[in-house]
N, C-alpha and C positions, 0 to 999 in steps of 0.2 A: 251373654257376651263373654268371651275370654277372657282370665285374668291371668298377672302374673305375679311370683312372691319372689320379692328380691330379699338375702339372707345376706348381712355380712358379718361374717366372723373373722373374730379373734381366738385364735387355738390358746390352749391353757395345756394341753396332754393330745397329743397328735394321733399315741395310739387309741385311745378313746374314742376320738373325734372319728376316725376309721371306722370302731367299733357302732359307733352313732350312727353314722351315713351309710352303711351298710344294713340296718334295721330298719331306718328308715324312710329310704327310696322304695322299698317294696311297698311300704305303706302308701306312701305317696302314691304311687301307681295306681291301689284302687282305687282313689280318688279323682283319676285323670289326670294327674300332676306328672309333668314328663321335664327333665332339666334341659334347658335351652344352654346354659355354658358356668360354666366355673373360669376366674380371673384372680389373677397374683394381686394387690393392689401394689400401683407405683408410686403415684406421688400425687399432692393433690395442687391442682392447677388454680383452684380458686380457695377460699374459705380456710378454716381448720379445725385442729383437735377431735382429727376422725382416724383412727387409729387402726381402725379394720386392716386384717392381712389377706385377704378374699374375700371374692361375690360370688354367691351362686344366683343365676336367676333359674324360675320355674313357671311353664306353663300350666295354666288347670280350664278348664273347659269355661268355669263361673266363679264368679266370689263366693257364692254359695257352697262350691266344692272344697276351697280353699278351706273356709270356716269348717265345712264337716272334717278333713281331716286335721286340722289343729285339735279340735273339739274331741277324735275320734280315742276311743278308749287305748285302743294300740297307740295312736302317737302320744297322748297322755303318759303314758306305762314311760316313756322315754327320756321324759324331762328331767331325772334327777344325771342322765347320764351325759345328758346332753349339754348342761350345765360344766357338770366337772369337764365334761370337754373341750369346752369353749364359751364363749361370751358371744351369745349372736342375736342379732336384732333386723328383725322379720318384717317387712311391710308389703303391703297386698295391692294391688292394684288396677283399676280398672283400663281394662284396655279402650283406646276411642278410636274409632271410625277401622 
């Protein structure tokens, strides 16, 4: 079944975050992971203390896909930079019906 990874971040260093997303969409790709959209955040209508400045969401074929490339040796190699670029918090999802 399809899933998807919703990413939101908070940039820390912009050129960084570039340098990130650029290494690591190619990676994504082998994995089936295709970006469905990237979003500014506005404002939040309900709740709070969510401070994200962007969503990306991502399609991937399976959760299982999702896991091999978080897990995968190349997106591994990426976390320290991914870090200093941003503050992002990644959640996976199964898609239904």
């Amino acid at each position: 079944m399809p899933a998807l990874l919703v990413a939101r971040v908070t940039l820390k260093d912009p050129e960084k975050f570039q340098e990130y997303a650029a290494k690591a969409g190619p990676i994504m790709a082998e994995f089936g992971g295709e970006p469905l959209f990237r979003a500014k955040a506005d404002k939040n209508l309900t709740g709070g203390g969510d401070d994200h400045q962007t969503t990306g969401i991502f399609k991937f074929p399976s959760l299982e896909k999702v896991d091999e490339w978080y897990a995968s040796q190349a997106y591994q190699s990426l976390l320290a930079l991914r870090d200093e670029a941003a503050d992002i918090k990644m959640i996976s999802y199964e898609m239904m019906g």
